[in-house]
C-alpha positions in Angstrom: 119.5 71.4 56.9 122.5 69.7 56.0 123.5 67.2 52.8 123.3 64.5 55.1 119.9 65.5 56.7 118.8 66.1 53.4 119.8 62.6 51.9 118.6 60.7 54.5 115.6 62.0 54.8 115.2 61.8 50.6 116.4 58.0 51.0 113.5 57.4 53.4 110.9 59.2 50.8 111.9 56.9 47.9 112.5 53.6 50.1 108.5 54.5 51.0 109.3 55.0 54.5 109.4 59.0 54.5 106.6 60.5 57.3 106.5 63.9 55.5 108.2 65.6 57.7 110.4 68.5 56.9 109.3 68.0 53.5 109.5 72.2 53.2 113.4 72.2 54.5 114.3 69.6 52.1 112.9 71.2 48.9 114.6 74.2 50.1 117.9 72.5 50.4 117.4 70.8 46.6 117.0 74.1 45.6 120.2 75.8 47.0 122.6 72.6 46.4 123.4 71.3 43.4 124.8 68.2 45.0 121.6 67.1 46.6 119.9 67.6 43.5 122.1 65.8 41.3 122.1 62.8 44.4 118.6 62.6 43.7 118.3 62.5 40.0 120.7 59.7 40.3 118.6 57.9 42.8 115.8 58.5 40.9 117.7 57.1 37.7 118.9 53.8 39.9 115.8 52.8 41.1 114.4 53.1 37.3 117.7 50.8 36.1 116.7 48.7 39.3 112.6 48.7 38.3 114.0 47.5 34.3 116.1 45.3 35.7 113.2 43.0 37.9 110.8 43.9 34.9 109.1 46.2 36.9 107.2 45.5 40.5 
């Protein structure tokens, strides 16, 4: 899997639209690269600024 695989299908999870799918290759990937991983804590950290922000949904 590659970043860009891996990101896209991470964007889909946290936009709620994720099926699932390849949910084993991505962890894998987070595992091995620490650029996905820090990608996704900084999603993760955005959409919690973004949440604050509305005062929460």
């Amino acid at each position: 899997m590659t970043c860009e695989e891996c990101r896209t299908a991470l964007s889909a999870e946290i936009d709620g639209e994720g099926t699932g799918q390849g949910a084993r290759a991505v962890r894998r990937h987070l595992s091995a690269c620490a650029g996905c991983a820090r990608w996704l804590d900084a999603c993760w950290a955005l959409e919690g600024l973004l949440d604050a922000a509305e005062g929460g949904r």
